[in-house]
DRENTORKOL-3810 file (N, C-alpha, C; in nm, 4 decimals):
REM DRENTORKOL-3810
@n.u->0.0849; n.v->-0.1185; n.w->0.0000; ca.u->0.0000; ca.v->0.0000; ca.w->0.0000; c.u->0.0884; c.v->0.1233; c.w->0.0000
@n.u->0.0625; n.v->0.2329; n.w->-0.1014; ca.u->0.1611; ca.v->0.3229; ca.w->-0.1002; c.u->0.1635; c.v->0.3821; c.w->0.0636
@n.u->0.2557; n.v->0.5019; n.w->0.0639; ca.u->0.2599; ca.v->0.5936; ca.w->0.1844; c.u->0.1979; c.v->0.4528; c.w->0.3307
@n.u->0.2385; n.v->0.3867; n.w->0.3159; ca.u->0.2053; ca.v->0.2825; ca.w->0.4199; c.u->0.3080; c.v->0.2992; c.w->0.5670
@n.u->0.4359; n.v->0.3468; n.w->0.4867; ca.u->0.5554; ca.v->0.3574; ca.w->0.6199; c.u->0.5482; c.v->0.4956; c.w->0.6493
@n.u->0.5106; n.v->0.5849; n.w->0.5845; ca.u->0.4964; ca.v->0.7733; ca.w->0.6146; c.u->0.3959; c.v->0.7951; c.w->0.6918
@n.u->0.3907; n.v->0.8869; n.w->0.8278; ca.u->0.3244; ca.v->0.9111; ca.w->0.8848; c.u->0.2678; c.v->1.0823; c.w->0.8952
@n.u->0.1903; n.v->1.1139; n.w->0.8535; ca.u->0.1888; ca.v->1.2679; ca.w->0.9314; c.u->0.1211; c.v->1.3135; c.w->0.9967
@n.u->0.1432; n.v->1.3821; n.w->1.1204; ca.u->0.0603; ca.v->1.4124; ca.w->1.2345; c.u->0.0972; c.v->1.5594; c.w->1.2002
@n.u->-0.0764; n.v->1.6157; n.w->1.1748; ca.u->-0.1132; ca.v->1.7378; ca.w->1.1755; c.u->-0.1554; c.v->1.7835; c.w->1.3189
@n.u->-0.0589; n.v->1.8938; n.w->1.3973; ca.u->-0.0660; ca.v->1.9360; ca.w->1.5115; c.u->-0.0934; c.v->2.0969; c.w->1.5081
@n.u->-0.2341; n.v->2.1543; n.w->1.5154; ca.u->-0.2761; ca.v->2.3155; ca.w->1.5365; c.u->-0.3140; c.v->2.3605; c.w->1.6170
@n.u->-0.2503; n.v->2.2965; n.w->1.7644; ca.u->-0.2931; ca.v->2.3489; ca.w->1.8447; c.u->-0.1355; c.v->2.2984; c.w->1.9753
@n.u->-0.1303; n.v->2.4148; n.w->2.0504; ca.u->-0.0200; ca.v->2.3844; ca.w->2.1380; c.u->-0.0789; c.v->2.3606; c.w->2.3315
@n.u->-0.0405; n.v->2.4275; n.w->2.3904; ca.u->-0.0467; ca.v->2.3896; ca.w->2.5227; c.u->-0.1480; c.v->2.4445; c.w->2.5535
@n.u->-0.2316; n.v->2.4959; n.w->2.5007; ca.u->-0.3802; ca.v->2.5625; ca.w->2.5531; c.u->-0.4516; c.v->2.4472; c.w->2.5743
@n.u->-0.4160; n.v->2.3189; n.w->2.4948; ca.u->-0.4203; ca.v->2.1841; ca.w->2.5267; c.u->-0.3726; c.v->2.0687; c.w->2.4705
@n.u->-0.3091; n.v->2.0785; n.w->2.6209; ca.u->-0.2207; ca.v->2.0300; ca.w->2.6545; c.u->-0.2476; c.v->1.8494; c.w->2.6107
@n.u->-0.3978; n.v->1.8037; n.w->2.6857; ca.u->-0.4449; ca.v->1.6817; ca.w->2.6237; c.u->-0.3940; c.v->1.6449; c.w->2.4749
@n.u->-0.4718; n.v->1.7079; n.w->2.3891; ca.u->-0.4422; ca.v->1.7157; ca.w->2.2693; c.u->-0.3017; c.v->1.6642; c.w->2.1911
@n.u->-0.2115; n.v->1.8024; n.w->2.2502; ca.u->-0.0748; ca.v->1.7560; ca.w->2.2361; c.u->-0.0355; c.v->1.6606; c.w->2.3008
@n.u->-0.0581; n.v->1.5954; n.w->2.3601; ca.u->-0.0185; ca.v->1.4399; ca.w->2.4359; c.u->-0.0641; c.v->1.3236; c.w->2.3163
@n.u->-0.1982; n.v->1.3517; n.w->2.3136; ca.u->-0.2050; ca.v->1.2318; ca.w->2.2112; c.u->-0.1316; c.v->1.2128; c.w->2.1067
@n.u->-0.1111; n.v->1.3766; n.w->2.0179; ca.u->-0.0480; ca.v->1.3762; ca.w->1.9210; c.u->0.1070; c.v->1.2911; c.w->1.9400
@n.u->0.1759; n.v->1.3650; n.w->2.0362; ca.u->0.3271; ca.v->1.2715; ca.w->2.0767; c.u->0.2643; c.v->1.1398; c.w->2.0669
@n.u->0.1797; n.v->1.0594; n.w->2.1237; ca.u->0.1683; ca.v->0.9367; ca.w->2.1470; c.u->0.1416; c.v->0.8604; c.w->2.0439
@n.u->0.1009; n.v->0.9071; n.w->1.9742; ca.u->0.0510; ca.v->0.8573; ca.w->1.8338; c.u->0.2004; c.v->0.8657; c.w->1.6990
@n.u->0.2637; n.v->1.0096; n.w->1.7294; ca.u->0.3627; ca.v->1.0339; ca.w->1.6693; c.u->0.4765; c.v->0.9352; c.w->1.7041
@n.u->0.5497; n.v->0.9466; n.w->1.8598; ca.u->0.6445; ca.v->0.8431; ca.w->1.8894; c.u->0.5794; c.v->0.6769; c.w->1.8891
@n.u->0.4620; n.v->0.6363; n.w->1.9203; ca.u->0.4583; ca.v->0.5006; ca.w->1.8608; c.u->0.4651; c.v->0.4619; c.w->1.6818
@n.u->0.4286; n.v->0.5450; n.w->1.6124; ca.u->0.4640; ca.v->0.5363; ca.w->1.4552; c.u->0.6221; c.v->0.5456; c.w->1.4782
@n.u->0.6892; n.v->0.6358; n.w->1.4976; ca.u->0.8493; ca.v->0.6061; ca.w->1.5506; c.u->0.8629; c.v->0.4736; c.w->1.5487
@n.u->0.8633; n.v->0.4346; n.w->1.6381; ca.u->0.8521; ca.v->0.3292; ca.w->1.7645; c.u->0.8395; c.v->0.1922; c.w->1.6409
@n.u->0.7662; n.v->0.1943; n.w->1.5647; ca.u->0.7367; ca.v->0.0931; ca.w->1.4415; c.u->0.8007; c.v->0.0868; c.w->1.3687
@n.u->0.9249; n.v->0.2442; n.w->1.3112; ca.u->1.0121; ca.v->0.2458; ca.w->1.1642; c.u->0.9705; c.v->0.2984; c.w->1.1474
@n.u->0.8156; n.v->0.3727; n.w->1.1474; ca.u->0.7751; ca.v->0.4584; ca.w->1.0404; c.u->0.8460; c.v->0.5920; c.w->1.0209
@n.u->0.8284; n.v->0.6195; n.w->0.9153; ca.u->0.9183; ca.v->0.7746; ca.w->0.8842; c.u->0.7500; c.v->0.8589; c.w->0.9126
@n.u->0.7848; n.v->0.9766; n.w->1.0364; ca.u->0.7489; ca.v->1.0245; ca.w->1.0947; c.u->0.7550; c.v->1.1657; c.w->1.0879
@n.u->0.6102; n.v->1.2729; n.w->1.0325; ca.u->0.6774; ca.v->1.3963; ca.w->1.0480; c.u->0.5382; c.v->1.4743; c.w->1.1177
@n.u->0.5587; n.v->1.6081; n.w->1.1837; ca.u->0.4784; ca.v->1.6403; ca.w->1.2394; c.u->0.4769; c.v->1.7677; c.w->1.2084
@n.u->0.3618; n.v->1.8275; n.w->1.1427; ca.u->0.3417; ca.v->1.9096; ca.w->1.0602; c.u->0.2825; c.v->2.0395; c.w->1.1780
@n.u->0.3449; n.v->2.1408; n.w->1.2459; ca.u->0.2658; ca.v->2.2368; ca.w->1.3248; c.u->0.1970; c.v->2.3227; c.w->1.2410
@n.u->0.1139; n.v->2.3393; n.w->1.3049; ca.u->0.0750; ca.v->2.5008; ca.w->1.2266; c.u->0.0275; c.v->2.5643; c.w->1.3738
@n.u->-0.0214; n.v->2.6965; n.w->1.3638; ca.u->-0.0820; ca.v->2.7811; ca.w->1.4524; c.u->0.0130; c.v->2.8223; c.w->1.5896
@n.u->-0.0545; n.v->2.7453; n.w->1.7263; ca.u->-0.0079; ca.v->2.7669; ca.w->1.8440; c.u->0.0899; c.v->2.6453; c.w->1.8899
@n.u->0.0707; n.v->2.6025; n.w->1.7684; ca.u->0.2171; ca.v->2.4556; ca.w->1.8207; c.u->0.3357; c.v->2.4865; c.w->1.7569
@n.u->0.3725; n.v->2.5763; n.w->1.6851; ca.u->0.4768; ca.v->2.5920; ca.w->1.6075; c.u->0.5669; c.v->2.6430; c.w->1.7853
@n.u->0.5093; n.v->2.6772; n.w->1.8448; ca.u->0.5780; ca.v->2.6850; ca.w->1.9970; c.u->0.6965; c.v->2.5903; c.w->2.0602
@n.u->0.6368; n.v->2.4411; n.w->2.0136; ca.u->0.6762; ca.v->2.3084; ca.w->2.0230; c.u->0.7889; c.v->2.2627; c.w->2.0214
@n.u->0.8701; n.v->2.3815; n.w->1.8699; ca.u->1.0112; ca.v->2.3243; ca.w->1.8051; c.u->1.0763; c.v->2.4171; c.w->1.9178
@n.u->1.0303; n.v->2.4838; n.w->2.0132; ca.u->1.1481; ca.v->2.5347; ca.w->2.0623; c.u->1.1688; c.v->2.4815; c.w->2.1954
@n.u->1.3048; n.v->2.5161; n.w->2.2229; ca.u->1.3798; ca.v->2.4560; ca.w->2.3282; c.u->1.2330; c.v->2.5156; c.w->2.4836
@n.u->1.1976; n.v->2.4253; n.w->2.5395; ca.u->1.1546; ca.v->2.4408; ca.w->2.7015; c.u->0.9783; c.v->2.4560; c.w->2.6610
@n.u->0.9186; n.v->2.4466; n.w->2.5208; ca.u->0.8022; ca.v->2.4759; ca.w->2.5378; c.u->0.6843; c.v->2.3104; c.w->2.5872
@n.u->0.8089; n.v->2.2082; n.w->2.5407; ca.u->0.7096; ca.v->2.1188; ca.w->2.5449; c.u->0.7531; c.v->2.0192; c.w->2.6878
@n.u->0.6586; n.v->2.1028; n.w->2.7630; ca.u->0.6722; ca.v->2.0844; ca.w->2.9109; c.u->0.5895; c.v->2.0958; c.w->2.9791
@n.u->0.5147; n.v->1.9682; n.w->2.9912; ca.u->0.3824; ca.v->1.9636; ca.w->3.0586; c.u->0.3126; c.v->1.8480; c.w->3.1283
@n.u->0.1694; n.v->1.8491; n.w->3.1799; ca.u->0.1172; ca.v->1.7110; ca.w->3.1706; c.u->-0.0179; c.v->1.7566; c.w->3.2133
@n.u->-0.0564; n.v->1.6713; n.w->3.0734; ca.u->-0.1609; ca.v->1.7315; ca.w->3.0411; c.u->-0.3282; c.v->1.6597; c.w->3.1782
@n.u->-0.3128; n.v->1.5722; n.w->3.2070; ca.u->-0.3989; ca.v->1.5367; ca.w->3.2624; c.u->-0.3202; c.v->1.3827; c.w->3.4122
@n.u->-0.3963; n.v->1.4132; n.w->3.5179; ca.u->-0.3277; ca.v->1.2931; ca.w->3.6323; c.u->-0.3507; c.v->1.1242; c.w->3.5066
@n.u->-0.2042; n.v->1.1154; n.w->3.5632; ca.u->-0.2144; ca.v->0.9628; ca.w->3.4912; c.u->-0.1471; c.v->0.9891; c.w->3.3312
@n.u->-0.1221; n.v->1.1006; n.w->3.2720; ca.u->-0.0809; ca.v->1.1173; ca.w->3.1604; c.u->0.0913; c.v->1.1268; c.w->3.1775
@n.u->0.1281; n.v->1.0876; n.w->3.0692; ca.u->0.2854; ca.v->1.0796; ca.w->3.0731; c.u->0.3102; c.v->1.2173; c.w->3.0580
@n.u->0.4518; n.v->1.2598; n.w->3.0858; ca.u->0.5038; ca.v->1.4156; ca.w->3.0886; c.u->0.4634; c.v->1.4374; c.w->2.9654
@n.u->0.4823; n.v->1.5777; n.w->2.8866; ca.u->0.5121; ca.v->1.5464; ca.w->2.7615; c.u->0.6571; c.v->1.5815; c.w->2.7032
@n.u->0.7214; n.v->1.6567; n.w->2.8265; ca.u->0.8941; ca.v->1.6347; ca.w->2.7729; c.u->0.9135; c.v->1.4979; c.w->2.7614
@n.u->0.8957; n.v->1.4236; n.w->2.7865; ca.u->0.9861; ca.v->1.2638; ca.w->2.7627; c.u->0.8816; c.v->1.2362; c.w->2.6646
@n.u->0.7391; n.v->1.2339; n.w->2.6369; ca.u->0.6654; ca.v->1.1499; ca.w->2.4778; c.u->0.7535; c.v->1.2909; c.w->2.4151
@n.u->0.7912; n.v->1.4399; n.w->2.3814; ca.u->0.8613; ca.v->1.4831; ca.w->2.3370; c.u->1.0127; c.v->1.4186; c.w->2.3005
@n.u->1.0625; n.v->1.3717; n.w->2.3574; ca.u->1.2216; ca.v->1.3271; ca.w->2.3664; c.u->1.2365; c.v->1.2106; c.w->2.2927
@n.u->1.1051; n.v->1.1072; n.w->2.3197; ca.u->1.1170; ca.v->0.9919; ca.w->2.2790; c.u->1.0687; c.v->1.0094; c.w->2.1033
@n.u->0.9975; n.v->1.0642; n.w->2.1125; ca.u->0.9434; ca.v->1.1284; ca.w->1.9989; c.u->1.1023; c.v->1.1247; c.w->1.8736
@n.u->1.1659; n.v->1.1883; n.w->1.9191; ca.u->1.3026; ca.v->1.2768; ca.w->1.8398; c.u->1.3944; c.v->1.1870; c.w->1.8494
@n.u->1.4029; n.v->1.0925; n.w->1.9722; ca.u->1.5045; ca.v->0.9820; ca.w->1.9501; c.u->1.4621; c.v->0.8736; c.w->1.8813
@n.u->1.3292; n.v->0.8635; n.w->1.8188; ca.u->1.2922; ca.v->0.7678; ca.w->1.7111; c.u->1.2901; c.v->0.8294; c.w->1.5986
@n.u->1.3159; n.v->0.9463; n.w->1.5674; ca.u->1.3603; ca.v->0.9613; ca.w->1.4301; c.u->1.2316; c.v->1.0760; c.w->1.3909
@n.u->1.1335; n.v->1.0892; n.w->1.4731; ca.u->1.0397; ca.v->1.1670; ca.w->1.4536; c.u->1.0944; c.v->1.3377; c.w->1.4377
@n.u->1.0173; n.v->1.3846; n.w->1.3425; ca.u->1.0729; ca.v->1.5150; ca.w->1.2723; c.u->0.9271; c.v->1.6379; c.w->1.2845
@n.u->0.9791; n.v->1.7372; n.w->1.3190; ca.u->0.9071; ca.v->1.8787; ca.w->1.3134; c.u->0.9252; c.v->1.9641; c.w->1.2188
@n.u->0.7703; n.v->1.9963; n.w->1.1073; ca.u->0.8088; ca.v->2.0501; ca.w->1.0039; c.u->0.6541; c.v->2.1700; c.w->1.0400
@n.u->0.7746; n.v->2.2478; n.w->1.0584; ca.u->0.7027; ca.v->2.4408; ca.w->1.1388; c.u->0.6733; c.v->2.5026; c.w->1.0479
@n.u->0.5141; n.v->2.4989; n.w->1.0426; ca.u->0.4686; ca.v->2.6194; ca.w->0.9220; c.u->0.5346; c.v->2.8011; c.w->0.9321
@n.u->0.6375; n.v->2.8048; n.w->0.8254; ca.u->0.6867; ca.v->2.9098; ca.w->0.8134; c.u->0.6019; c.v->3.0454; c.w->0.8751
@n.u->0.4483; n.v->3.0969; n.w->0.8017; ca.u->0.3936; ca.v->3.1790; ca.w->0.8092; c.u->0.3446; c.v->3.1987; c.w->0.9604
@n.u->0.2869; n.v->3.0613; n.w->1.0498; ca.u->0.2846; ca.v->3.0416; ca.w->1.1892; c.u->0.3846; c.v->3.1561; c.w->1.2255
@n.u->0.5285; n.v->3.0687; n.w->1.2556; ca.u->0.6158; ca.v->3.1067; ca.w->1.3403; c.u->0.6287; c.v->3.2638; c.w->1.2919
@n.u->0.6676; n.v->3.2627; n.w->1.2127; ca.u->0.7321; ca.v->3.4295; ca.w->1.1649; c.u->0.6151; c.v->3.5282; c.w->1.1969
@n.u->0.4950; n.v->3.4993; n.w->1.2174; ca.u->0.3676; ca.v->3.5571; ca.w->1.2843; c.u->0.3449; c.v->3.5942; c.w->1.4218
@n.u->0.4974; n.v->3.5037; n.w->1.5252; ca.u->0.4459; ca.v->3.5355; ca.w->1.6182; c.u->0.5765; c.v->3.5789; c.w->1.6866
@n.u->0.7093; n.v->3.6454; n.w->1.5948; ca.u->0.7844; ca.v->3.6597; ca.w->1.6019; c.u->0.9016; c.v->3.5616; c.w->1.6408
@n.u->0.8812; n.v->3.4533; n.w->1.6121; ca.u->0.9864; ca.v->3.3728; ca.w->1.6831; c.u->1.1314; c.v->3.3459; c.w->1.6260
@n.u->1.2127; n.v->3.3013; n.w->1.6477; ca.u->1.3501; ca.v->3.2713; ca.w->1.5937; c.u->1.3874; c.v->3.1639; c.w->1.5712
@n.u->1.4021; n.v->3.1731; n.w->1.4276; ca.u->1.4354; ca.v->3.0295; ca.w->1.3985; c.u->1.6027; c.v->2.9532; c.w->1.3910
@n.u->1.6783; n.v->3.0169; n.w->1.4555; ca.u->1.7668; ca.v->2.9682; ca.w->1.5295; c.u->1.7637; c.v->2.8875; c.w->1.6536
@n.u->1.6266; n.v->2.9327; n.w->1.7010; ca.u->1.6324; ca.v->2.8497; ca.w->1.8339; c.u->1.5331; c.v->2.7226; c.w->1.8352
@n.u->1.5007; n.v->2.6503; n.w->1.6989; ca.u->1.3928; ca.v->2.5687; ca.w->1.6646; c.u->1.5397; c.v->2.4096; c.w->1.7224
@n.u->1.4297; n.v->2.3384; n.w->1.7456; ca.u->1.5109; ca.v->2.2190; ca.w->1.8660; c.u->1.5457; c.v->2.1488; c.w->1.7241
@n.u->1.6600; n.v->2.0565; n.w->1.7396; ca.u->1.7147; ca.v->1.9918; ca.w->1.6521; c.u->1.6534; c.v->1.8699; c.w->1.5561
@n.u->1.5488; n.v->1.8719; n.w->1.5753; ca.u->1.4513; ca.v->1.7770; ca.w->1.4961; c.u->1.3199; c.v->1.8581; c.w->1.3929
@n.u->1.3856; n.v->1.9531; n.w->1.4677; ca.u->1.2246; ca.v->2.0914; ca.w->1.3566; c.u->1.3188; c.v->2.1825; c.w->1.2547
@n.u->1.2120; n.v->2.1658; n.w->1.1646; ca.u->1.2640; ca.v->2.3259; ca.w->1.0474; c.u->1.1499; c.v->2.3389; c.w->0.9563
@n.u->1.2090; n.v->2.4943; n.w->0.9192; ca.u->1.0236; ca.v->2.5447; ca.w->0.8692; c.u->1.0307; c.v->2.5019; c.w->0.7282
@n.u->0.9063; n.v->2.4681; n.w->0.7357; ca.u->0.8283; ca.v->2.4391; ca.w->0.5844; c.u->0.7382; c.v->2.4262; c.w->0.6019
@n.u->0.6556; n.v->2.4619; n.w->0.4999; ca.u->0.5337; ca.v->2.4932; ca.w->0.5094; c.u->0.4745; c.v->2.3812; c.w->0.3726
@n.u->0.3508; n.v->2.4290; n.w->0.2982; ca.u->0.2622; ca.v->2.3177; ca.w->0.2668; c.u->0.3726; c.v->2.2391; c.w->0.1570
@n.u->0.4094; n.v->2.2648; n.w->0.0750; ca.u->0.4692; ca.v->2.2359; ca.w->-0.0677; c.u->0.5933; c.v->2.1911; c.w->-0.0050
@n.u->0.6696; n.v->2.1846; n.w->0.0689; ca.u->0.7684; ca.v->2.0926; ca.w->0.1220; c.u->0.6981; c.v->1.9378; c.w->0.1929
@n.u->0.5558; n.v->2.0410; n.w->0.2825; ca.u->0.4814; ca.v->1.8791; ca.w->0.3358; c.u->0.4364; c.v->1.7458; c.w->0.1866
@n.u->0.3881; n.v->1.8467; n.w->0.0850; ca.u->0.3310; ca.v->1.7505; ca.w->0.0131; c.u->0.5186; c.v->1.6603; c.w->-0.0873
@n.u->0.5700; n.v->1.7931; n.w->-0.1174; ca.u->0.7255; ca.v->1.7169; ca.w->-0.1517; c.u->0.7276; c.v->1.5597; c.w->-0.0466
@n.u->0.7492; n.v->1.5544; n.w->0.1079; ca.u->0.7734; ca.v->1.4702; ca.w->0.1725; c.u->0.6687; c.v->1.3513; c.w->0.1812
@n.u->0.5192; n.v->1.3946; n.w->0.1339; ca.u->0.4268; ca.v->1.2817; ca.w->0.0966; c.u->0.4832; c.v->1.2121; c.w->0.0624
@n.u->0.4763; n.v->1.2427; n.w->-0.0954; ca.u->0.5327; ca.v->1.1629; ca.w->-0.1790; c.u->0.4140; c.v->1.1076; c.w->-0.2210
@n.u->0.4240; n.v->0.9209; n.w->-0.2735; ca.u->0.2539; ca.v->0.8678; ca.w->-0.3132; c.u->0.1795; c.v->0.8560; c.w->-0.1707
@n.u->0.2365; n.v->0.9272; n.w->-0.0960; ca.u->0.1515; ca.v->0.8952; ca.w->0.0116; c.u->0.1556; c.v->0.9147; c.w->0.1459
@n.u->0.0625; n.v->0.9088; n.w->0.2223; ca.u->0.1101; ca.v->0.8849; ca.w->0.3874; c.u->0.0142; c.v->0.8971; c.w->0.4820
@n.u->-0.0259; n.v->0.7935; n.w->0.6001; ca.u->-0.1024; ca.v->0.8039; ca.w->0.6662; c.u->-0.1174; c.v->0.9624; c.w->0.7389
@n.u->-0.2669; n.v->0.9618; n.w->0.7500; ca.u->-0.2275; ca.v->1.1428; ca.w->0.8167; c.u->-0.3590; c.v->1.1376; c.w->0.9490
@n.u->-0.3176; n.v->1.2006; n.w->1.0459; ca.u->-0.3619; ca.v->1.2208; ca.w->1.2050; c.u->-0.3551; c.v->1.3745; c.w->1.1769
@n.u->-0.5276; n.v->1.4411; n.w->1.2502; ca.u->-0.5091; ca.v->1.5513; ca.w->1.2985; c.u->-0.5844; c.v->1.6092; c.w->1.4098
@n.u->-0.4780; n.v->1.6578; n.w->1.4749; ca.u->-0.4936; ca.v->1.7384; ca.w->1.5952; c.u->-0.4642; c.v->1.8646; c.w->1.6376
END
Protein backbone atom coordinates (compact mmCIF):
# COMPACT_ATOMS: atom_id res chain seq x y z
CA UNK A 1 0.00 0.00 0.00
CA UNK A 2 1.61 3.23 -1.00
CA UNK A 3 2.60 5.94 1.84
CA UNK A 4 2.05 2.83 4.20
CA UNK A 5 5.55 3.57 6.20
CA UNK A 6 4.96 7.73 6.15
CA UNK A 7 3.24 9.11 8.85
CA UNK A 8 1.89 12.68 9.31
CA UNK A 9 0.60 14.12 12.35
CA UNK A 10 -1.13 17.38 11.75
CA UNK A 11 -0.66 19.36 15.11
CA UNK A 12 -2.76 23.15 15.37
CA UNK A 13 -2.93 23.49 18.45
CA UNK A 14 -0.20 23.84 21.38
CA UNK A 15 -0.47 23.90 25.23
CA UNK A 16 -3.80 25.63 25.53
CA UNK A 17 -4.20 21.84 25.27
CA UNK A 18 -2.21 20.30 26.55
CA UNK A 19 -4.45 16.82 26.24
CA UNK A 20 -4.42 17.16 22.69
CA UNK A 21 -0.75 17.56 22.36
CA UNK A 22 -0.18 14.40 24.36
CA UNK A 23 -2.05 12.32 22.11
CA UNK A 24 -0.48 13.76 19.21
CA UNK A 25 3.27 12.71 20.77
CA UNK A 26 1.68 9.37 21.47
CA UNK A 27 0.51 8.57 18.34
CA UNK A 28 3.63 10.34 16.69
CA UNK A 29 6.45 8.43 18.89
CA UNK A 30 4.58 5.01 18.61
CA UNK A 31 4.64 5.36 14.55
CA UNK A 32 8.49 6.06 15.51
CA UNK A 33 8.52 3.29 17.65
CA UNK A 34 7.37 0.93 14.42
CA UNK A 35 10.12 2.46 11.64
CA UNK A 36 7.75 4.58 10.40
CA UNK A 37 9.18 7.75 8.84
CA UNK A 38 7.49 10.25 10.95
CA UNK A 39 6.77 13.96 10.48
CA UNK A 40 4.78 16.40 12.39
CA UNK A 41 3.42 19.10 10.60
CA UNK A 42 2.66 22.37 13.25
CA UNK A 43 0.75 25.01 12.27
CA UNK A 44 -0.82 27.81 14.52
CA UNK A 45 -0.08 27.67 18.44
CA UNK A 46 2.17 24.56 18.21
CA UNK A 47 4.77 25.92 16.08
CA UNK A 48 5.78 26.85 19.97
CA UNK A 49 6.76 23.08 20.23
CA UNK A 50 10.11 23.24 18.05
CA UNK A 51 11.48 25.35 20.62
CA UNK A 52 13.80 24.56 23.28
CA UNK A 53 11.55 24.41 27.02
CA UNK A 54 8.02 24.76 25.38
CA UNK A 55 7.10 21.19 25.45
CA UNK A 56 6.72 20.84 29.11
CA UNK A 57 3.82 19.64 30.59
CA UNK A 58 1.17 17.11 31.71
CA UNK A 59 -1.61 17.31 30.41
CA UNK A 60 -3.99 15.37 32.62
CA UNK A 61 -3.28 12.93 36.32
CA UNK A 62 -2.14 9.63 34.91
CA UNK A 63 -0.81 11.17 31.60
CA UNK A 64 2.85 10.80 30.73
CA UNK A 65 5.04 14.16 30.89
CA UNK A 66 5.12 15.46 27.61
CA UNK A 67 8.94 16.35 27.73
CA UNK A 68 9.86 12.64 27.63
CA UNK A 69 6.65 11.50 24.78
CA UNK A 70 8.61 14.83 23.37
CA UNK A 71 12.22 13.27 23.66
CA UNK A 72 11.17 9.92 22.79
CA UNK A 73 9.43 11.28 19.99
CA UNK A 74 13.03 12.77 18.40
CA UNK A 75 15.04 9.82 19.50
CA UNK A 76 12.92 7.68 17.11
CA UNK A 77 13.60 9.61 14.30
CA UNK A 78 10.40 11.67 14.54
CA UNK A 79 10.73 15.15 12.72
CA UNK A 80 9.07 18.79 13.13
CA UNK A 81 8.09 20.50 10.04
CA UNK A 82 7.03 24.41 11.39
CA UNK A 83 4.69 26.19 9.22
CA UNK A 84 6.87 29.10 8.13
CA UNK A 85 3.94 31.79 8.09
CA UNK A 86 2.85 30.42 11.89
CA UNK A 87 6.16 31.07 13.40
CA UNK A 88 7.32 34.29 11.65
CA UNK A 89 3.68 35.57 12.84
CA UNK A 90 4.46 35.35 16.18
CA UNK A 91 7.84 36.60 16.02
CA UNK A 92 9.86 33.73 16.83
CA UNK A 93 13.50 32.71 15.94
CA UNK A 94 14.35 30.30 13.98
CA UNK A 95 17.67 29.68 15.30
CA UNK A 96 16.32 28.50 18.34
CA UNK A 97 13.93 25.69 16.65
CA UNK A 98 15.11 22.19 18.66
CA UNK A 99 17.15 19.92 16.52
CA UNK A 100 14.51 17.77 14.96
CA UNK A 101 12.25 20.91 13.57
CA UNK A 102 12.64 23.26 10.47
CA UNK A 103 10.24 25.45 8.69
CA UNK A 104 8.28 24.39 5.84
CA UNK A 105 5.34 24.93 5.09
CA UNK A 106 2.62 23.18 2.67
CA UNK A 107 4.69 22.36 -0.68
CA UNK A 108 7.68 20.93 1.22
CA UNK A 109 4.81 18.79 3.36
CA UNK A 110 3.31 17.51 0.13
CA UNK A 111 7.25 17.17 -1.52
CA UNK A 112 7.73 14.70 1.72
CA UNK A 113 4.27 12.82 0.97
CA UNK A 114 5.33 11.63 -1.79
CA UNK A 115 2.54 8.68 -3.13
CA UNK A 116 1.51 8.95 0.12
CA UNK A 117 1.10 8.85 3.87
CA UNK A 118 -1.02 8.04 6.66
CA UNK A 119 -2.27 11.43 8.17
CA UNK A 120 -3.62 12.21 12.05
CA UNK A 121 -5.09 15.51 12.98
CA UNK A 122 -4.94 17.38 15.95
Amino acid sequence: MAGDSKVVINLATGLEDAERVTVAFLVGGAAAEQGKQVTMFLTKEAVRLALPGFAEATACEGCPPLARLFQQYADNGGELLVCPICFTARKLDEGQLVGNAKLGGATPLWEWVGEGATVFSY
